[in-house]
PyMOL Python script that loads the backbone (N, CA, C, O; Angstrom):
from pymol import cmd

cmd.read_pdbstr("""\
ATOM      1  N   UNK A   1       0.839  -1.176   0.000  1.00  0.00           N
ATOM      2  CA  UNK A   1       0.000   0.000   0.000  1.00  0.00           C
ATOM      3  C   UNK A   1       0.886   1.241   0.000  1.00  0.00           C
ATOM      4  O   UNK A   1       1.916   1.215   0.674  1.00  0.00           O
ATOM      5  N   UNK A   2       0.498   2.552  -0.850  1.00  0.00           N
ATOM      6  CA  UNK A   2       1.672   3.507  -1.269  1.00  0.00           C
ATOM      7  C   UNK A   2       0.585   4.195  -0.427  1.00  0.00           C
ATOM      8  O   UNK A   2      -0.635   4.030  -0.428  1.00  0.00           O
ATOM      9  N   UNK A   3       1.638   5.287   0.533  1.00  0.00           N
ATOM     10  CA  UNK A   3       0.598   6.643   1.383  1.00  0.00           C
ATOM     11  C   UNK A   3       1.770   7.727   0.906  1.00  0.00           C
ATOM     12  O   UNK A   3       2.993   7.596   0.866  1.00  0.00           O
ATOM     13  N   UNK A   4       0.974   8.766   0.585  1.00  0.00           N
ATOM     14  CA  UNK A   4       1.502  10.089   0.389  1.00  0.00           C
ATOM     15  C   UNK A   4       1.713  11.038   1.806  1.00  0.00           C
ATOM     16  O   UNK A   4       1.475  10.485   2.880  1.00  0.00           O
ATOM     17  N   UNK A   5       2.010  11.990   1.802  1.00  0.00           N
ATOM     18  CA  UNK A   5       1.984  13.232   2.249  1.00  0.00           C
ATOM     19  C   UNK A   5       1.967  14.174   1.539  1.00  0.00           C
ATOM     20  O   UNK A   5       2.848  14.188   0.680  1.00  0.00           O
ATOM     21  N   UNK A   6       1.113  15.199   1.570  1.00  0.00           N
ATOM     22  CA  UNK A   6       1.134  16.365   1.477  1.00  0.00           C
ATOM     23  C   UNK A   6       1.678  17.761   2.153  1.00  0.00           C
ATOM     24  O   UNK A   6       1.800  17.906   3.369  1.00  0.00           O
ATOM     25  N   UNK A   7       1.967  18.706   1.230  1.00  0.00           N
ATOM     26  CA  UNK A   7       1.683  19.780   1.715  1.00  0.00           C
ATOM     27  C   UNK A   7       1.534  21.091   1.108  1.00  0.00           C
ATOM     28  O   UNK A   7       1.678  21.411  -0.072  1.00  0.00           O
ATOM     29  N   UNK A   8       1.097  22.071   2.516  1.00  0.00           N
ATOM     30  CA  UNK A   8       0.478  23.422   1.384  1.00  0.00           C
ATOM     31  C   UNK A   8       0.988  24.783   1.839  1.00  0.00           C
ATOM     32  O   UNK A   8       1.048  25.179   3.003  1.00  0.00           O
ATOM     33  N   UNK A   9       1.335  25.414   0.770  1.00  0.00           N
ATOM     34  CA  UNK A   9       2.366  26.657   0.709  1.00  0.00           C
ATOM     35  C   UNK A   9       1.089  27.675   0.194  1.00  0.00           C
ATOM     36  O   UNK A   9       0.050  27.460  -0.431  1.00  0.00           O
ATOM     37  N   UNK A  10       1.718  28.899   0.788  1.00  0.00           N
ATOM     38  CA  UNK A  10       0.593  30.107   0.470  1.00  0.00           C
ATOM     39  C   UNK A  10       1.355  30.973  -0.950  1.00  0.00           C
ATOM     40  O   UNK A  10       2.574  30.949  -1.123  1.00  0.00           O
ATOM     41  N   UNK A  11       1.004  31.242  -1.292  1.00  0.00           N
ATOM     42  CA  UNK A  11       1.363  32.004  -2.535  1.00  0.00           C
ATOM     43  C   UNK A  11       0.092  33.460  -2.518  1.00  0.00           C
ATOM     44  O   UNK A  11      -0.981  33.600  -1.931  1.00  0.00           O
ATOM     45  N   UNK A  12       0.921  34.393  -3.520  1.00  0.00           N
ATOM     46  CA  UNK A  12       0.388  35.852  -3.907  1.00  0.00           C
ATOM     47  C   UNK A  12       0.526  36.180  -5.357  1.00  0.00           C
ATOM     48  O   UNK A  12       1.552  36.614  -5.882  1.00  0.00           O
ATOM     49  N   UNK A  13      -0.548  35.942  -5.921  1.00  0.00           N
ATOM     50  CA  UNK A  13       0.072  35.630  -7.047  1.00  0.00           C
ATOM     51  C   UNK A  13      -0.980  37.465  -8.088  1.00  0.00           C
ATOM     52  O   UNK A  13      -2.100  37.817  -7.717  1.00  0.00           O
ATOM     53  N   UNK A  14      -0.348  38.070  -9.040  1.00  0.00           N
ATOM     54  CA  UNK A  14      -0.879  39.512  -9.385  1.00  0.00           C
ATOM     55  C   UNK A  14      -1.107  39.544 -11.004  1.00  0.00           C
ATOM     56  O   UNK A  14      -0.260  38.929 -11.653  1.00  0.00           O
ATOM     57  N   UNK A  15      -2.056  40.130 -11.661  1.00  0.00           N
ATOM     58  CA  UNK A  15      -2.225  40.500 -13.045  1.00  0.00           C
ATOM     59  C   UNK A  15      -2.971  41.743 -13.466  1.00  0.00           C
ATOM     60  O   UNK A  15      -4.106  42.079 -13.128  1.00  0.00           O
ATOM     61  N   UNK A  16      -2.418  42.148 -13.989  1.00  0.00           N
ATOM     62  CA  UNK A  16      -3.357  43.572 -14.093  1.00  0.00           C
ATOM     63  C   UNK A  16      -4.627  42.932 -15.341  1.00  0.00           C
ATOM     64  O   UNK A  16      -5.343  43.772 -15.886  1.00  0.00           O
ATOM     65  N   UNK A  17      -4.744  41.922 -15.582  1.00  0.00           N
ATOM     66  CA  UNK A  17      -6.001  41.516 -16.737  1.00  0.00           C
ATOM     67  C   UNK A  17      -7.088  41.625 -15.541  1.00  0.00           C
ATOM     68  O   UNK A  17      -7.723  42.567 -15.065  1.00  0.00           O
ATOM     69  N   UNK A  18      -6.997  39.869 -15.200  1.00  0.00           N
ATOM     70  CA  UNK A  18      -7.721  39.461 -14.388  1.00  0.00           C
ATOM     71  C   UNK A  18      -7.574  38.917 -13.052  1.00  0.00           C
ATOM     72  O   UNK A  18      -6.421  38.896 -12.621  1.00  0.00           O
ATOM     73  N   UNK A  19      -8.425  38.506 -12.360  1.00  0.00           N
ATOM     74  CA  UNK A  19      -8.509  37.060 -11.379  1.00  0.00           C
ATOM     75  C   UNK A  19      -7.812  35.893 -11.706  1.00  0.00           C
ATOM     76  O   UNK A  19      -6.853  35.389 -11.120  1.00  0.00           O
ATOM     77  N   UNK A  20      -8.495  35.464 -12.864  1.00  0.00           N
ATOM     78  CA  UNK A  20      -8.184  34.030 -13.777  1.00  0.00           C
ATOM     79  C   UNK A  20      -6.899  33.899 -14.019  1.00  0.00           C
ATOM     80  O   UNK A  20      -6.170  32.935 -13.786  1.00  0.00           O
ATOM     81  N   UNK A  21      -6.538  35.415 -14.732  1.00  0.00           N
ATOM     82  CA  UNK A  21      -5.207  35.621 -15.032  1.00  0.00           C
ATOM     83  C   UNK A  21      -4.037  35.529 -13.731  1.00  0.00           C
ATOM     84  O   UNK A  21      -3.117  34.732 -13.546  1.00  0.00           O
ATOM     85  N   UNK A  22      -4.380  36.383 -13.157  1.00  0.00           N
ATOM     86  CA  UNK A  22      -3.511  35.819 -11.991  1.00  0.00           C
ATOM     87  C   UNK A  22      -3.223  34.300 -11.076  1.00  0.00           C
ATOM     88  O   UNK A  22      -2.227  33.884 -10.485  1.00  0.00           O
ATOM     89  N   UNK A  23      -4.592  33.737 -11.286  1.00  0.00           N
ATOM     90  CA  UNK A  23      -4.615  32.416 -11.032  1.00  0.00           C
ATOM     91  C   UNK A  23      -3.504  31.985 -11.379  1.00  0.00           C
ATOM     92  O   UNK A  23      -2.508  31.795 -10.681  1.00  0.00           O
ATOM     93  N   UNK A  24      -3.735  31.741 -13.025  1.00  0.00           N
ATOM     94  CA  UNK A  24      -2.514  31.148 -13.559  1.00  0.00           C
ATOM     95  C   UNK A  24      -1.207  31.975 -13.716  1.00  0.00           C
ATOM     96  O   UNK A  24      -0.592  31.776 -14.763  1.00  0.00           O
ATOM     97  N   UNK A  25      -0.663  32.914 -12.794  1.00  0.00           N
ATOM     98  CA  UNK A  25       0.278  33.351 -12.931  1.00  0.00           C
ATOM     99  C   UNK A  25       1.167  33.007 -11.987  1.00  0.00           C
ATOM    100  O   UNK A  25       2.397  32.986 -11.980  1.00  0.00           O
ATOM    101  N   UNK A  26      -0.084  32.600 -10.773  1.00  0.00           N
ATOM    102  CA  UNK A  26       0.693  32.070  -9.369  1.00  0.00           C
ATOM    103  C   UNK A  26       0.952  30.328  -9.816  1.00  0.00           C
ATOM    104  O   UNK A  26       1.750  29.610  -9.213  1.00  0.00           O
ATOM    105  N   UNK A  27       0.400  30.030 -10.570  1.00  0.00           N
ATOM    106  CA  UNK A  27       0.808  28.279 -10.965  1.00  0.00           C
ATOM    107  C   UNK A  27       2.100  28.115 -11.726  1.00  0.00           C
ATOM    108  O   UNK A  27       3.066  27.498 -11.277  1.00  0.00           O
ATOM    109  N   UNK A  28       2.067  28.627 -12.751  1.00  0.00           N
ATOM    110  CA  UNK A  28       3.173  29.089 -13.510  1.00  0.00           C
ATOM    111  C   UNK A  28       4.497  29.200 -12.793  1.00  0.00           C
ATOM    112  O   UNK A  28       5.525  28.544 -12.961  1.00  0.00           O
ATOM    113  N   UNK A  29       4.218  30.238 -11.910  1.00  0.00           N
ATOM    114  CA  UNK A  29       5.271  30.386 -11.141  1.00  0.00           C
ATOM    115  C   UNK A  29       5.912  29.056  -9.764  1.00  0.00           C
ATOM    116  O   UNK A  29       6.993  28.486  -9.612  1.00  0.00           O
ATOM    117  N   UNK A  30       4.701  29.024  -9.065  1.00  0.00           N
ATOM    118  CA  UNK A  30       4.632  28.170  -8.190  1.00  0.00           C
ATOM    119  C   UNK A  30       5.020  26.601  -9.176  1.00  0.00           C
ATOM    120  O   UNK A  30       5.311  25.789  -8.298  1.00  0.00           O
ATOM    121  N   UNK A  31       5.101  26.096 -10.150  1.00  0.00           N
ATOM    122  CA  UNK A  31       5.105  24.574 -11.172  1.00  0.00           C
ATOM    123  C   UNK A  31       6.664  24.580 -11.315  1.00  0.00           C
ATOM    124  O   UNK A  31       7.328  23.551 -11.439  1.00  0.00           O
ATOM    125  N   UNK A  32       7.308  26.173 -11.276  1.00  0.00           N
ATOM    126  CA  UNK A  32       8.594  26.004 -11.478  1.00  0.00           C
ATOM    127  C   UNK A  32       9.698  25.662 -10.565  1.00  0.00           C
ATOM    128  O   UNK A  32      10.782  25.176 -10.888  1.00  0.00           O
ATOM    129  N   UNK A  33       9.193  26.047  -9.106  1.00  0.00           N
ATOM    130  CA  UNK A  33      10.114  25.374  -7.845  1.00  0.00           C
ATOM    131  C   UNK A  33       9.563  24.658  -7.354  1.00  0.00           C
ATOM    132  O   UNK A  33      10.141  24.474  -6.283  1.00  0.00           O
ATOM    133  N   UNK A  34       8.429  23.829  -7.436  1.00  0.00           N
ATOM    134  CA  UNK A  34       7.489  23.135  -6.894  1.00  0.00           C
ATOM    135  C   UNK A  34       7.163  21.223  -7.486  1.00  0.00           C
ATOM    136  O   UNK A  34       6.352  21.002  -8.385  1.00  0.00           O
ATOM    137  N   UNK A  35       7.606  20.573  -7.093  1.00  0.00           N
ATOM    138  CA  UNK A  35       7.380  19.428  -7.706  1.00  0.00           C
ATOM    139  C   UNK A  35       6.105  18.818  -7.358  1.00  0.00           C
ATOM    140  O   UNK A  35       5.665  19.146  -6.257  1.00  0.00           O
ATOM    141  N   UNK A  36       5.468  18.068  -7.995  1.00  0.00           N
ATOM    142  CA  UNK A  36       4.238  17.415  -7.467  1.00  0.00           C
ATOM    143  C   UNK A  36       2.739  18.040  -7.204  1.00  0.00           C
ATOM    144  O   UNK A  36       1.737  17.452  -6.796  1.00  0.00           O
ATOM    145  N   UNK A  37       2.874  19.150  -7.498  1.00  0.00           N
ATOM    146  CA  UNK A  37       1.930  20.104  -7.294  1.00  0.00           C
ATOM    147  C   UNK A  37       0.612  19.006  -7.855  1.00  0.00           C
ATOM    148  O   UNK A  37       0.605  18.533  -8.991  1.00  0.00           O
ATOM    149  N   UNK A  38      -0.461  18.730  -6.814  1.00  0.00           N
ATOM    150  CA  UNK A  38      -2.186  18.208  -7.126  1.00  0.00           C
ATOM    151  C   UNK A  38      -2.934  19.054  -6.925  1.00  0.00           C
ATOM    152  O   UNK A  38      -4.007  18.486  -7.129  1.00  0.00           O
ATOM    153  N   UNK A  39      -3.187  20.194  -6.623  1.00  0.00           N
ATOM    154  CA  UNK A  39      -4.111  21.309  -6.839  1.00  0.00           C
ATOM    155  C   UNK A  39      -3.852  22.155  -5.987  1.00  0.00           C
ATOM    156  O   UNK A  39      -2.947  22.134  -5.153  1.00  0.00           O
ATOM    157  N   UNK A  40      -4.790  23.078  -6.204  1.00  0.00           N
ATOM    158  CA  UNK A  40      -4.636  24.460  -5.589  1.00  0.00           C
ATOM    159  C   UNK A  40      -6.335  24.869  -5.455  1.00  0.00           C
ATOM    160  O   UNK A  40      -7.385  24.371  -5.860  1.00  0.00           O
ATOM    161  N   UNK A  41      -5.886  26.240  -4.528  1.00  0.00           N
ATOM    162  CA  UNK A  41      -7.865  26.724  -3.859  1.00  0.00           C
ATOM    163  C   UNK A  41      -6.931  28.001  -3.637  1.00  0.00           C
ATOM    164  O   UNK A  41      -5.798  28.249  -3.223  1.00  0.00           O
ATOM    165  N   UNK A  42      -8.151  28.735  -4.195  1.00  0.00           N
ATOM    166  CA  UNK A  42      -7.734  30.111  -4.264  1.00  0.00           C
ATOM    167  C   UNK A  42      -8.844  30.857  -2.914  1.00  0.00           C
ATOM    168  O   UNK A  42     -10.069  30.795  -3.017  1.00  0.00           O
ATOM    169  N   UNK A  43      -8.184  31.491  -1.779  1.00  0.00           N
ATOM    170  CA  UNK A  43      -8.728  31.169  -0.854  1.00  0.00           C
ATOM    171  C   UNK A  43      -8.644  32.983  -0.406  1.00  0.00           C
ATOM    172  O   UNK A  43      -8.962  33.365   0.720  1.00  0.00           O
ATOM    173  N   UNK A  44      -8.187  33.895  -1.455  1.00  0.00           N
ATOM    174  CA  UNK A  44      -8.548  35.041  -1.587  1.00  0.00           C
ATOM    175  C   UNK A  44      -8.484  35.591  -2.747  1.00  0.00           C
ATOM    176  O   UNK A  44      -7.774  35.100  -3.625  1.00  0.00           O
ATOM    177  N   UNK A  45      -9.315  36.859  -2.974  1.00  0.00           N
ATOM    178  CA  UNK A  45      -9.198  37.649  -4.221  1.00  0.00           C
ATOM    179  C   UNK A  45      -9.679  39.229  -3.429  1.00  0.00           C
ATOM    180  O   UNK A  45     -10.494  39.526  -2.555  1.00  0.00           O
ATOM    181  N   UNK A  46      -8.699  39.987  -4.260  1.00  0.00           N
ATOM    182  CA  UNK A  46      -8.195  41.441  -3.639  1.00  0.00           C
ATOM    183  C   UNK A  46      -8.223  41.952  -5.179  1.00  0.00           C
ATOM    184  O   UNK A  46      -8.232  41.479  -6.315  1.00  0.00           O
ATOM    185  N   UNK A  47      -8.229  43.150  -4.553  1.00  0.00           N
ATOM    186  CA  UNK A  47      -7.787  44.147  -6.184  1.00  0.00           C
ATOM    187  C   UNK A  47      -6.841  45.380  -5.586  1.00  0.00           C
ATOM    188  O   UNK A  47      -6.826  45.645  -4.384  1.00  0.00           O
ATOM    189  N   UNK A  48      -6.268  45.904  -6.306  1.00  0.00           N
ATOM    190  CA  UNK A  48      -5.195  47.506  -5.911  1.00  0.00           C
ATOM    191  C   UNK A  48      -6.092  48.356  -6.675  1.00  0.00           C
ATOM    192  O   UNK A  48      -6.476  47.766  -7.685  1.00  0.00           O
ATOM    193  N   UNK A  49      -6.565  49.531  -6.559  1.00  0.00           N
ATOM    194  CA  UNK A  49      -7.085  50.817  -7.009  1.00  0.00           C
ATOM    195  C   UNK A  49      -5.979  51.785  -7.045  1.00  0.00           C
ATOM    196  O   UNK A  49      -5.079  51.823  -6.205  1.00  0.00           O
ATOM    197  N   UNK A  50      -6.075  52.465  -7.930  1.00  0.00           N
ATOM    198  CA  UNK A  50      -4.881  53.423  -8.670  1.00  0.00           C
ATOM    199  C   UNK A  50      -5.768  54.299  -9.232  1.00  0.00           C
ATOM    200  O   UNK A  50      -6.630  53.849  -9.986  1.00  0.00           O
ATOM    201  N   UNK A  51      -5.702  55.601  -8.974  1.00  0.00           N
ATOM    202  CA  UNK A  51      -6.824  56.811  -9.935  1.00  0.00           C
ATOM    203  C   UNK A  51      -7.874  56.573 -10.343  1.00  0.00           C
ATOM    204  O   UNK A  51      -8.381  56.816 -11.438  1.00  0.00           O
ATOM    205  N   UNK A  52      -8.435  55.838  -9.036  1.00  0.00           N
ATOM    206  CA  UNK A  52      -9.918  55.608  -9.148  1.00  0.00           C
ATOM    207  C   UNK A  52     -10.594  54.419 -10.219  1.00  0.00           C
ATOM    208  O   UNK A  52     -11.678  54.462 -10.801  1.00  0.00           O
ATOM    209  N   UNK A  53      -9.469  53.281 -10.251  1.00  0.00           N
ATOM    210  CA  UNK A  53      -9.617  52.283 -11.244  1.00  0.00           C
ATOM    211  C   UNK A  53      -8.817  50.916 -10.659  1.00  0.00           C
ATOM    212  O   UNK A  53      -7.976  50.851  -9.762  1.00  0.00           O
ATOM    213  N   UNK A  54      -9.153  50.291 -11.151  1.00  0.00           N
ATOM    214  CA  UNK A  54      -8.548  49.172 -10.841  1.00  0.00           C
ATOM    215  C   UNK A  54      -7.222  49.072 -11.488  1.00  0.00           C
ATOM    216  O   UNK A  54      -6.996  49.389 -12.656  1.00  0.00           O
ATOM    217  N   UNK A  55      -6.265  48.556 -10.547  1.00  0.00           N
ATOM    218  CA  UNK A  55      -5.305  48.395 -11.385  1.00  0.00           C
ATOM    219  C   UNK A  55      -4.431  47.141 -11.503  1.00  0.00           C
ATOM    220  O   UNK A  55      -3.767  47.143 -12.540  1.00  0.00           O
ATOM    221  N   UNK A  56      -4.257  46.085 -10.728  1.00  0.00           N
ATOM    222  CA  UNK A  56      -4.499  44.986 -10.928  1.00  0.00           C
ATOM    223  C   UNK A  56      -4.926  43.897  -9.489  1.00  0.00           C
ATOM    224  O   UNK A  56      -4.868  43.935  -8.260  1.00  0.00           O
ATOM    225  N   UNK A  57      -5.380  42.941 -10.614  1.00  0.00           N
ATOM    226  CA  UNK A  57      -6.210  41.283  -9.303  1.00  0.00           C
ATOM    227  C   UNK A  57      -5.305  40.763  -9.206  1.00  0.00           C
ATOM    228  O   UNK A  57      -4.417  40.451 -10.000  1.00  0.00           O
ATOM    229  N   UNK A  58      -5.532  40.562  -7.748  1.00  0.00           N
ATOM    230  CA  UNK A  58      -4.801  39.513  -6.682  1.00  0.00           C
ATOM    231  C   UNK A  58      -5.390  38.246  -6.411  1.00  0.00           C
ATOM    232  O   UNK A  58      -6.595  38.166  -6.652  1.00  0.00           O
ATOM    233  N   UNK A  59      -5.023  37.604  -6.127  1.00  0.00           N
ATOM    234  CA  UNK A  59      -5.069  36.157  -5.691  1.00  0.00           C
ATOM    235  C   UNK A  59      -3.775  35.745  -4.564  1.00  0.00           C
ATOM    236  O   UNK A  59      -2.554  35.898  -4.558  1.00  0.00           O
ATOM    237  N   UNK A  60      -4.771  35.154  -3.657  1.00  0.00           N
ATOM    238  CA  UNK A  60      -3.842  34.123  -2.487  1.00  0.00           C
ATOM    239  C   UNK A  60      -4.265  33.053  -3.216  1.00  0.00           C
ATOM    240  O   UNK A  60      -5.341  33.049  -3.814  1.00  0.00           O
ATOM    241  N   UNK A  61      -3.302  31.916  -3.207  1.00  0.00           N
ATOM    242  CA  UNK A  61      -3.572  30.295  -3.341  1.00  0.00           C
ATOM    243  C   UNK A  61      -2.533  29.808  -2.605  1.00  0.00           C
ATOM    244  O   UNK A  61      -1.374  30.164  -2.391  1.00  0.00           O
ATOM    245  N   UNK A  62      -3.284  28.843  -2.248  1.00  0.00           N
ATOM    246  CA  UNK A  62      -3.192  27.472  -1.172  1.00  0.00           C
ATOM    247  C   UNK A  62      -2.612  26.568  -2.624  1.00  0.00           C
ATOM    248  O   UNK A  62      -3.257  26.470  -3.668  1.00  0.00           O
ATOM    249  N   UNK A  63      -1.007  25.858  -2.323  1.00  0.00           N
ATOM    250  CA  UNK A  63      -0.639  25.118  -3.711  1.00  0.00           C
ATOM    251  C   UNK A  63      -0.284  23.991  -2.572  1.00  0.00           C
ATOM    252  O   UNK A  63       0.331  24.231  -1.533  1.00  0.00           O
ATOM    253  N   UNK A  64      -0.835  22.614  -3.006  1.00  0.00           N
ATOM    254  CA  UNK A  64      -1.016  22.045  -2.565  1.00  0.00           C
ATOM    255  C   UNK A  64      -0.257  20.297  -3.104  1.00  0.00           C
ATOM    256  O   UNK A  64      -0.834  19.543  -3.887  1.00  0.00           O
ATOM    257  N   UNK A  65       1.263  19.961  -2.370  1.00  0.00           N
ATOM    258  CA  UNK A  65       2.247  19.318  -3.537  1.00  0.00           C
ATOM    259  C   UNK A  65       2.565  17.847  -2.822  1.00  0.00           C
ATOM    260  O   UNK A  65       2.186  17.669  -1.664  1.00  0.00           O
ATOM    261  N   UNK A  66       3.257  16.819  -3.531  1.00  0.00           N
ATOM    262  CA  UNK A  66       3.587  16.075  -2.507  1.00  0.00           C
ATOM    263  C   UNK A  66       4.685  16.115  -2.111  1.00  0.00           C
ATOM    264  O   UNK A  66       5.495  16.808  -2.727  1.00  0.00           O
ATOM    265  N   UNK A  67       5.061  15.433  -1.023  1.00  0.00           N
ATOM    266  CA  UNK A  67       6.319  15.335  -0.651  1.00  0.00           C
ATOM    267  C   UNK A  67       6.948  14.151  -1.165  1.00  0.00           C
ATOM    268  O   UNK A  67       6.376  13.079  -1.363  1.00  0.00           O
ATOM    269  N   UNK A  68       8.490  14.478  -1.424  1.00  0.00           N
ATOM    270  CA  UNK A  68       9.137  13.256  -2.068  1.00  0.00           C
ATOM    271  C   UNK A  68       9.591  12.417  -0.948  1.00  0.00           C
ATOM    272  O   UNK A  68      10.159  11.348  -1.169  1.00  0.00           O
TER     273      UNK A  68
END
""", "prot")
cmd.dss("prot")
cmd.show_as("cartoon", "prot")
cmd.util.cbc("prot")
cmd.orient("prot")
């Protein structure tokens, strides 16, 4: 019988598009020092305002990997 462990790292991940976009900006990033990565939960969304506009979405994610 094979048992894993897990575990989960917080990340901040930013895009001036979107949400979505930033999603995948924190994976991207997070896929490159991160081995094993099985999902992620995006467990905030923020925005920055700049001259009365948005100026870019935030995202916290929970990346969630195994251990070797």
């Amino acid at each position: 019988m094979s048992t894993n462990v897990a575990r989960v790292t917080h990340i901040i991940a930013e895009s001036p598009q979107s949400f979505e976009d930033a999603v995948q900006v924190g994976f991207a990033r997070a896929s490159k020092t991160l081995r094993g990565i099985t999902g992620m939960r995006v467990v905030e969304h923020r925005v920055s305002v700049k001259d009365n506009k948005i100026a870019t979405y935030r995202v916290k994610l929970e990346v969630i990997f195994i251990l070797e």
